[in-house]
C-alpha positions as CSV (number, residue, x, y, z in Angstrom):
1,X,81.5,85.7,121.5
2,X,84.4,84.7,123.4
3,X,85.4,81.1,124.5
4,X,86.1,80.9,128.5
5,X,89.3,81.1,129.2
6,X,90.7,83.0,125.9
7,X,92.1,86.5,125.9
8,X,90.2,89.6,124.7
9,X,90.2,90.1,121.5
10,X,92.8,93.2,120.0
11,X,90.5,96.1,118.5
12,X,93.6,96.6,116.9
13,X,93.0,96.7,112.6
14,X,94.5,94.4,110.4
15,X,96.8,96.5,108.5
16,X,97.4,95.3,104.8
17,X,98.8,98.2,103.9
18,X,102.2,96.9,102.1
19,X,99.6,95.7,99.3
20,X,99.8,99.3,97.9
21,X,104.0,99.4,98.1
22,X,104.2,95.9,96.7
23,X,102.3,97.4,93.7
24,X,103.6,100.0,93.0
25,X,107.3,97.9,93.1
26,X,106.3,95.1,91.5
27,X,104.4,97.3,88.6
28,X,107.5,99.8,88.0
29,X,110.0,96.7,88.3
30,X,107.6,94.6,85.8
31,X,107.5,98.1,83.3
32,X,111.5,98.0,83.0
33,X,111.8,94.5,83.1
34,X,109.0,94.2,80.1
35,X,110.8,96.8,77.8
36,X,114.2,94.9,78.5
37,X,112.7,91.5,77.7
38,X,110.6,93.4,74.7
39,X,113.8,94.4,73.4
40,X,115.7,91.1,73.5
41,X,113.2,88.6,73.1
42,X,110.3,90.3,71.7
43,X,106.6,91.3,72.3
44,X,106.0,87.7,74.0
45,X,108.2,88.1,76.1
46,X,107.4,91.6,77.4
47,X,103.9,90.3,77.9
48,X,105.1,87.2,79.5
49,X,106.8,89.6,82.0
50,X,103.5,91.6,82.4
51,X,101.1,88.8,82.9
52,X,104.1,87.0,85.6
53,X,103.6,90.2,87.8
54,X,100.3,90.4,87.8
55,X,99.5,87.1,88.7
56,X,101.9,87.4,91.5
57,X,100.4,90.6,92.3
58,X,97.2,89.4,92.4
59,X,97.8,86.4,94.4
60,X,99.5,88.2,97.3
61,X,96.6,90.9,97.4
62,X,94.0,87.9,97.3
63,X,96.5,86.2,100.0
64,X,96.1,89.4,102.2
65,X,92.6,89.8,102.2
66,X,91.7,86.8,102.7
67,X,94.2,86.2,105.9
68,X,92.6,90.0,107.3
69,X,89.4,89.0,107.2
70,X,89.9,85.3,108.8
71,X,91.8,87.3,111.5
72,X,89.1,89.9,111.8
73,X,86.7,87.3,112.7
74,X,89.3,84.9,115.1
75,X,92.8,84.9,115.2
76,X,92.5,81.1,115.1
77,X,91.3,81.4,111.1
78,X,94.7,82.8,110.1
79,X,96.2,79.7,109.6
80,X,94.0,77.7,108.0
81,X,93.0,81.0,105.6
82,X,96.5,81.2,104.7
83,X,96.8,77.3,104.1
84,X,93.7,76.5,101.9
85,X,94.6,80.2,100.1
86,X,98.2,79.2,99.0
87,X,96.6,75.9,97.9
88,X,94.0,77.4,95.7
89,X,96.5,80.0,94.2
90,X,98.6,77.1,93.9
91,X,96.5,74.8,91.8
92,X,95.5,78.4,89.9
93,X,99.0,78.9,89.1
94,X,99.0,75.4,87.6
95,X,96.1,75.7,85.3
96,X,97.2,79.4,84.4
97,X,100.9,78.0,83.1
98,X,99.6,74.8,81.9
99,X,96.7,76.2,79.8
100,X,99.2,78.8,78.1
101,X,100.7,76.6,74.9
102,X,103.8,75.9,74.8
103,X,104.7,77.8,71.1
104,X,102.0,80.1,71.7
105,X,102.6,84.0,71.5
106,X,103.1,84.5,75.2
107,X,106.7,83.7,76.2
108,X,106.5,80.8,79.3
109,X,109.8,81.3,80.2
110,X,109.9,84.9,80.8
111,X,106.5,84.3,82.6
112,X,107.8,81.8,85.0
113,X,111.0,83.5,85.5
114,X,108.7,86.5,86.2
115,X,106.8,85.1,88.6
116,X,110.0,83.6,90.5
117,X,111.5,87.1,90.5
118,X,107.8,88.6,91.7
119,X,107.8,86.4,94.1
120,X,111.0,87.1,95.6
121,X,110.5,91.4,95.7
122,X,106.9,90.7,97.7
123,X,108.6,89.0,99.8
124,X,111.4,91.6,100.2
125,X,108.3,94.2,100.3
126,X,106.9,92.5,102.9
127,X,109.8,91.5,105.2
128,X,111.0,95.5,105.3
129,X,107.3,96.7,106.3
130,X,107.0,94.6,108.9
131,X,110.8,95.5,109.8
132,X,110.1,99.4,109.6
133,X,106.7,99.1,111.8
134,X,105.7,99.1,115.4
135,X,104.2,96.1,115.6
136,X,102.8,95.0,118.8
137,X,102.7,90.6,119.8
138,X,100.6,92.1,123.1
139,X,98.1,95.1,123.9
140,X,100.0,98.0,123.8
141,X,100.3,100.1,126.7
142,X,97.9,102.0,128.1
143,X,99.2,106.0,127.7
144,X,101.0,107.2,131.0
145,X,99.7,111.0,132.0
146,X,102.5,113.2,131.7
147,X,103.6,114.3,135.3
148,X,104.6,117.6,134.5
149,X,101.4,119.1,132.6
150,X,98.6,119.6,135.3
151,X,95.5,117.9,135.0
152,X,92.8,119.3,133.7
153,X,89.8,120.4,135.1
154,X,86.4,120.1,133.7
């Protein structure tokens, strides 16, 4: 249902497609950067590494969902998804790093670092797709027939 006075709604898809890139990045990235921090600090630290990507990894695919489906409904939701989203996978990323003890197995430094570094390629992920894509702030335009071919007749 539309409000009076609001423009159509896009039929364009939301395209969340840089979830699979930022994956497959972050997951090859964390592989080399867990066997260099297994080798110099150890096996907590290579799982420190590990577990900092995927929560990163995780967050930003929960993050994209969750902002695709707001928008599929209204456009309007988009901010408010993306607000109360970051919020929750802030206070998770609280609880996650404050539950993990502080001489326990798993290294916390190489897990934070990790999830500072994560960060920072997602976002480098994400800035090139949407540099490297067509994307449209208005309706595209309709196709133009080409002049030259003759129309067809039915």
């Amino acid at each position: 249902m539309t409000r009076p006075g609001t423009p159509p709604r896009s039929d364009a898809p939301w395209d969340i497609s840089f979830l699979r890139v930022g994956t497959g990045v972050t997951g090859a990235t964390a592989l080399v950067a867990a066997v260099a921090a297994g080798l110099v600090g150890g096996w907590g630290s290579a799982a420190g590494v590990l577990a900092g990507a995927l929560v990163v990894t995780a967050f930003f695919c929960v993050s994209a969902v969750v902002i695709a489906r707001a928008g599929r409904v209204d456009d309007s939701l988009t901010l408010p998804a993306a607000m109360g989203t970051f919020l929750v996978k802030a206070l998770v990323l609280f609880l996650v790093l404050g539950a993990v003890p502080e001489d326990g197995w798993l290294d916390r430094l190489a897990l934070a670092w990790t999830v500072i570094a994560a960060t920072l390629l997602w976002g480098a992920v994400q800035a090139r797709w949407v540099w490297t894509r067509q994307l449209y702030y208005v309706p595209p335009p309709a196709a133009q027939p080409d002049p030259e071919k003759p129309a067809s007749r039915g």
